[in-house]
LORO-133446 format. One record per residue (C-alpha): x, y, z; residue in one letter. Coordinates in steps of 0.2 Angstrom, whole numbers, plus 5000, padded with zeros to 4 digits. Layout:
<recs>
XYZa;...
</recs>
This chain:
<recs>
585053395530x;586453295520x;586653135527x;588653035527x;588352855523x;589952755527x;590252575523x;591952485527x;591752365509x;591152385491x;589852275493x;589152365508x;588952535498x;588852485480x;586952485479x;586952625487x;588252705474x;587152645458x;585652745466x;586252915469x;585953075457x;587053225454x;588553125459x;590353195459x;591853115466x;593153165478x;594553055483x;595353105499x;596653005511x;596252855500x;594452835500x;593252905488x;591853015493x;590253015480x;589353175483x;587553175478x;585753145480x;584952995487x;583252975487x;583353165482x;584353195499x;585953275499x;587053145503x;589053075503x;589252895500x;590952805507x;591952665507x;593152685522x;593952515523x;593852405538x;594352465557x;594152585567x;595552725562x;594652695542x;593152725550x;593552875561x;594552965547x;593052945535x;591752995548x;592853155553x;593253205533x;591553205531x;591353325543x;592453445539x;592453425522x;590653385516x;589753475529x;588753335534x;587153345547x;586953155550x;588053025549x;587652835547x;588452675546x;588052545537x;588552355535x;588852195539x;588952105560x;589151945568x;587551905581x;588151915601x;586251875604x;585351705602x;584051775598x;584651865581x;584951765567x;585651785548x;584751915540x;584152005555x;584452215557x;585252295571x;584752465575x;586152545586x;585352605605x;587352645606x;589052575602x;590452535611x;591952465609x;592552305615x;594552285614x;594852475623x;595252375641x;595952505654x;595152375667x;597252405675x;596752565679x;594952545684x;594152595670x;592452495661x;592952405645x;592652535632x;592852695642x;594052825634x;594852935645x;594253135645x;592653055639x;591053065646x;590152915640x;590952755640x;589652695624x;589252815612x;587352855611x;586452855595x;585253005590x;583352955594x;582553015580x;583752945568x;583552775576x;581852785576x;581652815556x;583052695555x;581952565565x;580452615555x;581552565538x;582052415547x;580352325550x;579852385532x;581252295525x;581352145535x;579752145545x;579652075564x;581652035560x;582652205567x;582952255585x;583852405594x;585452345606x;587252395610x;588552385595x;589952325599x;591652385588x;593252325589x;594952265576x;594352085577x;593551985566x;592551865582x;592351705575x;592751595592x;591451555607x;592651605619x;593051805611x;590951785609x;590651785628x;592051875630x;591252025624x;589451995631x;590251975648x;591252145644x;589852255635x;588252175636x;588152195615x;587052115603x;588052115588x;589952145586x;590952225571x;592652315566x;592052505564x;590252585570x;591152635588x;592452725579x;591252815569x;590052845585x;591552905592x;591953025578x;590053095578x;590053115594x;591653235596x;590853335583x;589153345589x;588453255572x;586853135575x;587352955569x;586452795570x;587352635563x;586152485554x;586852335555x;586352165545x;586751995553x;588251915542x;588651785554x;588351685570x;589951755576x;590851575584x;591651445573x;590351415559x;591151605553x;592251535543x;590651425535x;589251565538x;590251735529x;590751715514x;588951635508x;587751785518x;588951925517x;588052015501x;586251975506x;586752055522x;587552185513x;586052215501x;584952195515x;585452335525x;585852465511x;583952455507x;583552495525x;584852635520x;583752685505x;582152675516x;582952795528x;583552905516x;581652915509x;580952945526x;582353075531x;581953165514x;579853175517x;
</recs>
C-alpha cells in the first residue's frame, strides 16, 4: 500500500509534512510532492491549492507519478447539517459536486456526462479505518454523509439550502469531488476526512479565520491515526 494525502492549504498538511520519514521532494505542475513514510507507511503528502482542477491535477499526478494505492483528502468544510458543529469530522459516504447543473438537459445536479455515478462512492474499508480514527480523535463528534465540492467559498443561507435541496450534503468545500472524481477514473480507493471550519452562512466571515487551524489540526491527526491503522 502507499497512501496520497492531499490538502488544498499549508496549514492542512503541514503536521502531516513534520511527521513523515525518508522524505524526498518532487515539485511537479507547481505543487510539491513529499515522498516518504508516514507512520511507517509509504506515503506522498500534497499541497494542491484550492478548487477542483488543483485538486484533480494533484490526485491524477499522484497516480501516474507516485504510484499510489489509496488516495485521501484531507481538510477543512463548512457544515450543511445542524447537527454538525465546529470541530466535528466528516467521513465521506461519497462526494459530489454541487455547482455541475446540467438540470437544462435533464440531468441531477452533479451528474457528469459518460459517467455512471452522479456522486463518487467512497471505499468501504477505507472509511471505516477513517471513521475508526475519527471517533478516537474526537470521540462521539464525527459522522459519515455526502461531501459536497464545488469553486465556492458558501458563506450565505441562501447557497446553504441551495445546496441541501440540490445534493442532500452534510458539509460543503472547494476540492474532495474533484479528487473523488480523479480516484474513481483510475480505479484508486479514496475516502476524504473533513473537519468542520465553519457554520457555512454569514457568521463565515466571523467563524474561519479563528477555527481554521484547530480544524486543520484536527483532521490531520485523524490522518495520522489512519495512516497507523492502515500500516498494522
Amino acid at each position: 500500500m502507499k497512501l496520497g494525502i492531499i490538502g488544498a492549504m499549508d496549514v492542512e498538511v503541514a503536521t502531516l509534512k513534520e511527521e513523515m520519514e525518508q522524505v524526498t521532494t518532487k515539485t511537479i505542475a507547481g505543487a510539491v510532492y513529499f515522498d516518504g513514510r508516514l507512520a511507517g507507511l509509504p506515503a506522498v503528502v500534497v499541497q494542491c491549492g484550492v478548487g477542483k482542477v488543483n485538486a484533480a491535477l494533484c490526485a491524477q499526478i499522484l497516480c501516474d507519478c507516485f504510484g499510489v494505492t489509496h488516495i485521501v483528502n484531507t481538510g477543512i468544510a463548512g457544515s450543511l447539517d445542524a447537527k454538525l458543529d465546529i470541530g466535528d469530522l466528516v467521513i465521506s459516504l461519497d462526494a459530489i459536486y454541487h455547482d455541475f447543473d446540467l438540470r437544462f438537459w435533464g440531468r441531477p445536479v452533479g451528474q457528469v456526462p459518460g459517467m455512471d455515478v452522479t456522486a463518487f462512492p467512497a471505499d468501504e474499508a477505507l472509511r471505516a479505518a477513517a471513521q475508526a480514527a475519527a471517533e478516537e480523535v474526537n470521540p462521539s463528534h464525527s459522522t459519515v454523509g455526502r461531501i459536497a465540492s464545488g469553486d465556492q467559498f458558501i458563506c450565505s443561507k441562501e447557497q446553504k439550502e441551495r445546496i441541501i435541496a440540490d445534493t442532500g450534503a452534510v458539509c460543503a468545500e472547494m476540492e474532495g469531488a474533484a479528487i473523488a472524481h480523479a480516484a474513481y477514473k483510475n480505479g484508486v480507493p479514496f475516502v476524504i476526512i473533513r473537519a468542520i471550519s465553519d457554520k457555512a452562512d454569514d457568521s463565515a466571515e466571523m467563524d474561519y479565520p479563528t477555527f481554521e487551524a484547530i480544524a486543520a489540526q484536527r483532521c490531520a491527526a485523524v490522518t495520522m491515526k489512519l495512516a497507523e491503522a492502515l500500516q498494522k
